[in-house]
N, C-alpha and C positions, 0 to 999 in steps of 0.2 A: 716293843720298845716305846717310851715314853718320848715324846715331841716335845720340846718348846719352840719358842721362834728362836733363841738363839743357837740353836742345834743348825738349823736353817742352812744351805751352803747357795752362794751367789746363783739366779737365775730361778731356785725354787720356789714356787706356790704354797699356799697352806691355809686350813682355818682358821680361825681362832675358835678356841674350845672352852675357854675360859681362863681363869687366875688360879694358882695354888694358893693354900691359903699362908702360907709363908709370905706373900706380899703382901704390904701393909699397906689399910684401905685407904689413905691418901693417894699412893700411888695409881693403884687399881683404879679409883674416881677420874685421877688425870690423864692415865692411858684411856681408860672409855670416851672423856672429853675429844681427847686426838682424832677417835675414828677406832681404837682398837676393841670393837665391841664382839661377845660370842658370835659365829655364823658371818662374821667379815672376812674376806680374803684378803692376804697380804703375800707381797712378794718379796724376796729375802734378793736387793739390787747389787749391792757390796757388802764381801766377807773379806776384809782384808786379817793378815795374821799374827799374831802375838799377842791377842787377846782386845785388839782395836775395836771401836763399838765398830756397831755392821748397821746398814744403811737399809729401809724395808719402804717401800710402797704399801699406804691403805688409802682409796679413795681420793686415788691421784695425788696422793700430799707426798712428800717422802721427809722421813723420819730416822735418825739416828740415834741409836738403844744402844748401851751395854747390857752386857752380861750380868749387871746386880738388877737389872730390870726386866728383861728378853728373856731368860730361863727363868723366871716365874710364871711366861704366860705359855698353857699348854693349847697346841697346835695339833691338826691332821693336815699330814702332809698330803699335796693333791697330786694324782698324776698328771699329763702333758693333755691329756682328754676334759680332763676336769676342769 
């Protein structure tokens, strides 16, 4: 199964893997700006529901994404060890 961050469910960890190429490279440019770069960890902090953006920790900042931006970036999700 395929990851993005907006897959993500409250409390989870994940990589970042990179961008599908369906995101267009403004955005891509501005998420790497943030901190979302390949090989960074994010924590997915709030998944509230009805399609509400969800709330992620990268390098202590927290950030809130929708879905037209979070399901383009492909993730592995880490386990509790990780």
């Amino acid at each position: 199964m395929n990851h993005t961050l907006w897959t993500l469910k409250a409390g989870e960890r994940c990589e970042i893997l990179g961008y599908d190429q369906a995101l267009a490279e403004n955005y891509r440019t501005r998420m790497m700006e943030f901190g979302f770069h390949p090989g960074e960890t994010v924590t997915c902090v709030q998944s509230l529901a009805f399609g509400a953006p969800k709330v992620y920790r990268v390098s202590n900042t927290i950030f809130s994404l929708d879905e037209e931006v979070a399901s383009h970036i492909e993730v592995r999700v880490l386990s509790a060890k990780e």
